[in-house]
C-alpha positions, 0 to 999 in steps of 0.5 A: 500522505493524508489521512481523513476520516470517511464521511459518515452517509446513508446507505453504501454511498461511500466516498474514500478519503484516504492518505494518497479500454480494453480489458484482459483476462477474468481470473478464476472467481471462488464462488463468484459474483452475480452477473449483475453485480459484475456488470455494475463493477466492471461499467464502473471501472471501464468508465473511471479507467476511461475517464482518468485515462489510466493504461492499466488496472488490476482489481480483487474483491471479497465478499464474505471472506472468500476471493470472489472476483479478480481482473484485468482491465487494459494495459500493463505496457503501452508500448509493447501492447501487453494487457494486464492479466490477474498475475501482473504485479504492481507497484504496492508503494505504501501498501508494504507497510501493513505487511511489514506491520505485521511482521512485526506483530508476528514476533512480538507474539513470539516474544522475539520482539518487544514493541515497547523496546528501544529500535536499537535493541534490535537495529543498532545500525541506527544511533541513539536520539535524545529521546527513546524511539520504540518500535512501537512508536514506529509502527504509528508513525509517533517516532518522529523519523522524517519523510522526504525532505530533499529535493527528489528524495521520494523518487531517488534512483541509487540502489541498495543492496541491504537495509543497512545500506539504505540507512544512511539516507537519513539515520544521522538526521536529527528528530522531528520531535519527541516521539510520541508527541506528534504524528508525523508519517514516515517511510523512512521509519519502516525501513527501521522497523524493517531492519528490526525484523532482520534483527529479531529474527535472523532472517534477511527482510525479504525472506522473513516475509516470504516463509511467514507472511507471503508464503502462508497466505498463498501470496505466490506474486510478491516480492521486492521490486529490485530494480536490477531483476528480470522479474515475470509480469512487472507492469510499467508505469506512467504518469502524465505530463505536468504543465512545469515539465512541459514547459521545460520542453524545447520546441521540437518536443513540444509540437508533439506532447501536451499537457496531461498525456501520458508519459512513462513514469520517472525512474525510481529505485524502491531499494531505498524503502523496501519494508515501507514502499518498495514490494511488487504484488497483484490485487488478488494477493493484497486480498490474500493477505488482508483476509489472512489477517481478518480471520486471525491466520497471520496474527492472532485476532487481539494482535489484529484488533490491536493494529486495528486500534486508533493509536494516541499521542502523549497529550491523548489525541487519537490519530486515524492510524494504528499499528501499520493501518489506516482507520476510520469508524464511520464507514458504510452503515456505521462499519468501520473500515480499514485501509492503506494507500499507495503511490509513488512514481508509476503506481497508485493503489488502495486496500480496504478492508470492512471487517464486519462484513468480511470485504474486502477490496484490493485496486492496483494501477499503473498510473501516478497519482490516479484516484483509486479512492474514487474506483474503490468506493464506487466498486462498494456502491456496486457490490450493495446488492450482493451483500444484502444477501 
């Protein structure tokens, strides 16, 4: 995952940079956009979706707060002609870690959890390290905890049944470096911070988040992507087929593909990284959720303001990452924006959030490796209109 900063332009014209047809039913709009605005929008992601060749999208945007648009475009399943309607759930990828973030945040708040304690205060499945590793360097990806380091770690299709089991993946691996020390972006580390939820609370990961994040905030579409469950309105996911595979064709396969058409997506087991990558959700509940925080319904707003600060390394250099969110202070007309990205196999997604203007704009795809930044900061050009109101 990349994390750079937004380039600082005049106007709304945004381009995200960030880490990582036929449309469907209009969801109900609370409040709603102008005829214009939405003709913009959907002119925008027809085309992007067109032009990436992307089978299905999901989109939600807030304008002042309020939900105010929600659909479907295309297809959540190529195969058996299912459209994508505004309940279809996504993959989140990375997208789970801001809501296991503030989880976290929750309890600190609580005084059930000390963000400067040691991970094993609360996850002692995991072995001491040379060095200390607290939850908070976790939550900022200064723990030093690996990413994926094996050959097809990052799609791997063994089932978890708990935290605890899906440890073993990399719990005996040695650090990286002295946290604190160097940014190093993890998911693995979310799986700690997972476990340190079920440690402070009590509660198994997936229910904590369902009585206090999903629950609370009207997220009635999320939960974890088990790989086992028969779950209502689960996309599928695609890919496109890559030269290297391709090539590994025998003949008769390769006089009816090409290079870059679409493929169904590798197998991937998320039971692996659930707190870090594995949850299932719609476009319009990841709105929910990123205004349950902006206006201070999940944690309170200096909580909020915290996880929305730039976190620095030992020797003082600022990372563009805080407490579970992407950050960049060069926004449109000088705002400053809040993100997160997702993708992993049959998924790419993108939640971001312009807090001072109470936006927010949530894309989901079933497509590897489609560029959501590019939809997202077109959907902002077009929205210019509407906030000038």
């Amino acid at each position: 995952m990349r994390l750079e900063g937004w380039p600082r332009v005049s106007g709304w014209t945004i381009w995200l940079i960030v880490l990582f047809s036929q449309s469907a039913a209009v969801a109900a709009q609370s409040g709603g956009l102008r005829a214009e605005t939405i003709r913009a929008i959907e002119s925008v992601v027809t085309a992007e979706q067109q032009q990436q060749q992307i089978p299905g999208i999901s989109l939600a945007v807030a304008v002042h707060g309020t939900l105010r648009y929600a659909r479907g475009f295309g297809k959540a399943d190529l195969e058996n002609d299912v459209p994508v309607l505004p309940d279809t759930r996504f993959r989140t990828a990375s997208i789970a870690k801001p809501m296991t973030a503030v989880a976290v945040l929750q309890l600190a708040e609580q005084g059930r959890l000390d963000l400067d304690a040691e991970i094993q205060k609360y996850c002692p499945a995991y072995p001491r390290k040379p060095w200390p590793v607290t939850v908070r360097h976790l939550l900022a990806h200064l723990g030093g905890v690996r990413h994926y380091q094996r050959p097809g770690e990052a799609r791997g299709t063994e089932h978890f049944f708990t935290l605890h089991d899906a440890l073993r993946l990399f719990a005996e691996d040695p650090l990286l470096h002295e946290p604190g020390t160097r940014y190093t972006y993890t998911t693995y580390g979310y799986v700690l911070l997972g476990c340190a939820i079920e440690g402070a609370s009590g509660e198994p990961y997936e229910e904590y988040m369902q009585h206090h994040v999903w629950k609370p905030t009207g997220m009635t579409h999320t939960r974890s992507d088990d790989h086992f469950e028969l779950i209502p309105n689960r996309a599928r996911g695609y890919a496109k087929l890559d030269e290297a595979t391709y090539n590994r064709l025998p003949a008769h396969q390769k006089a009816r593909a090409k290079v870059g058409q679409l493929i169904n997506a590798a197998l991937h087991d998320t039971s692996m990284k659930v707190p870090g990558g594995g949850l299932l959700s719609t476009a319009s509940d990841l709105v929910h959720f990123a205004l349950a925080v902006l206006d201070g319904t999940l944690v309170r707003p200096e909580t909020r303001d915290a996880m929305w600060t730039r976190q620095q390394m030992r020797d003082g250099t600022k990372t563009a990452y805080g407490l579970g969110w992407v950050l960049n202070e060069h926004g449109p007309e000088g705002n400053s924006l809040v993100s997160h990205s997702g993708g992993q196999a049959g998924t790419a997604a993108l939640l971001v959030i312009v807090p001072e203007r109470k936006i927010v704009v949530a894309l989901m795809t079933n497509l590897q490796g489609a560029n959501t930044a590019a939809i997202v900061s077109r959907v902002l050009l077009a929205l210019e209109q509407e906030l000038e109101e």
